[in-house]
DODRENPA-229184 format. One record per residue (C-alpha): residue in three letters; x, y, z. Coordinates in steps of 0.001 Angstrom, whole numbers, plus 500000, padded with zeros to 6 digits. Layout:
BEGIN
ALAXYZ ...
//
This chain:
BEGIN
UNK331183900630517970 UNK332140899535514423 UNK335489898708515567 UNK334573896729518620 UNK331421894546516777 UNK334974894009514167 UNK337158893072516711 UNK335055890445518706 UNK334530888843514971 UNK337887888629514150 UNK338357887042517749 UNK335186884435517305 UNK336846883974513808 UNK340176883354515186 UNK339062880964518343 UNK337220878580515451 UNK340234878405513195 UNK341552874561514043 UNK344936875060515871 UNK348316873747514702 UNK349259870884516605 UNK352494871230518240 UNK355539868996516496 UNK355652865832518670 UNK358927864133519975 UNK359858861181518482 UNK359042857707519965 UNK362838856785520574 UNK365703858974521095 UNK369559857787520802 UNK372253859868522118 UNK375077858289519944 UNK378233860256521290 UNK378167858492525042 UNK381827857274525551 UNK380143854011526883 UNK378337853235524015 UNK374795854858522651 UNK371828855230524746 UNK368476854667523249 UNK365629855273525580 UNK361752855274524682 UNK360720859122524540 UNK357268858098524742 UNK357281856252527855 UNK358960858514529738 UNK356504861038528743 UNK353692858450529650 UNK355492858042533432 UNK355510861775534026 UNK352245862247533589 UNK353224864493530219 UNK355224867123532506 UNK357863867695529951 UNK359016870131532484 UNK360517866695534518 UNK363325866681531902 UNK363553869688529889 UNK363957872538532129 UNK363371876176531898 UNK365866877878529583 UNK368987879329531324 UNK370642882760530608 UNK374357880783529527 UNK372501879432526444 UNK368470880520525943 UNK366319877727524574 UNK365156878617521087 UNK362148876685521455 UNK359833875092524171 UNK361402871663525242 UNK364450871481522556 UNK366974868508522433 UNK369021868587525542 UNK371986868273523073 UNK371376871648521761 UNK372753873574524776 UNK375267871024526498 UNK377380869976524476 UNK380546867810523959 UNK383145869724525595 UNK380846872282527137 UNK380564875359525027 UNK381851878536526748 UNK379445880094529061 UNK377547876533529756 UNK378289875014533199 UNK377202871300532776 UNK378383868967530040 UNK376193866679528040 UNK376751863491530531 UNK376776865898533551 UNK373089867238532320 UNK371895863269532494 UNK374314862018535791 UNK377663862539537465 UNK380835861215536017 UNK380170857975538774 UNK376041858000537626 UNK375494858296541413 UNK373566861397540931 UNK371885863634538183 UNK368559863348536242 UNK368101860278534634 UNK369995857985537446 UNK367601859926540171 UNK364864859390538514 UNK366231855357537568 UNK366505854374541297 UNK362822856615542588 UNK360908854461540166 UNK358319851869541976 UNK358757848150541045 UNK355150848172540079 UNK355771850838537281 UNK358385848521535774 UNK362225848002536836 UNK364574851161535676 UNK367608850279534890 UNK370284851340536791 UNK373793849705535476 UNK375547851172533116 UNK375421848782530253 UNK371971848730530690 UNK371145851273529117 UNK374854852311527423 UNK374985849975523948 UNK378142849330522087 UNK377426849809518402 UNK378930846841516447 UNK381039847956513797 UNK383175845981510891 UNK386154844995511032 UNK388786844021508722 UNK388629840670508078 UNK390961838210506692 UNK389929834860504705 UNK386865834100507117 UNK384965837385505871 UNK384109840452508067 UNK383437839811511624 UNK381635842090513745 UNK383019844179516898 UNK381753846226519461 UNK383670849575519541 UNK385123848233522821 UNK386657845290520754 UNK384075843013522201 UNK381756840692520224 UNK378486841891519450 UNK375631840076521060 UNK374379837716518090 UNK377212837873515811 UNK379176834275516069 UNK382393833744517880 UNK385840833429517798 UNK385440829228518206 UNK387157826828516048 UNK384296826938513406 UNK384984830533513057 UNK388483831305513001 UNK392118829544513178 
//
């Protein structure tokens, strides 16, 4: 009797103890190693859009590589090549080589027009990251990785360059 009357304190005890909260995503995530450029989507909307069914994106862990915790980075397990034992590569976990199929491009062309427009073209959500380059008497002028200039960074007109 001692031992029960113990027990269901310890439990009262325990149910009143304020819970940890559980480490929340961050607002923005960028995926930097995308061979078009890095994507940075908004973590939160998404999360807003499903309804907070984490379970839309992050799926259930797989035998080839167990999750080590609930709803962990999809860049933990699929990698950039594939590490041995995993079946889908990092792009192939968000779409197909063409982005005619897989996750994120599904899920792009399903969305309503009243919820907002998805995009659905490559560069729209793929980003070149403008990097330095080199420059010569006129100072450093910025490129895209692709060699292309940067959105906002001047131009290759006669004020610029001979």
């Amino acid at each position: 009797m001692r031992a029960l009357l113990a027990g269901l304190c310890c439990a009262a005890l325990a149910a009143q103890a304020p819970k940890t909260p559980a480490p929340s995503a961050p607002e923005t995530i960028t995926l930097r190693d995308a061979a078009l450029g890095a994507v940075t989507f908004n973590h939160k909307l998404h999360d807003q859009r499903t309804g907070g069914k984490c379970q839309t994106c992050h799926h259930a862990s797989k035998p080839e590589k167990p999750e080590t915790r609930p709803n962990q980075p999809c860049r933990d397990c699929h990698t950039k090549p594939p590490s041995a034992g995993m079946k889908t590569s990092r792009q192939a976990a968000f779409h197909n080589p063409t982005a005619q199929s897989g996750v994120c491009i599904d899920c792009h062309k399903k969305q309503p027009a009243a919820a907002g427009k998805a995009p659905l073209k490559c560069a729209e959500c793929h980003r070149k990251e403008a990097k330095p380059v080199a420059g010569g008497r006129y100072g450093q002028p910025w490129h895209s990785t692709a060699g292309v200039h940067a959105v906002g960074f001047g131009s290759h007109g006669a004020d610029s360059l001979p």
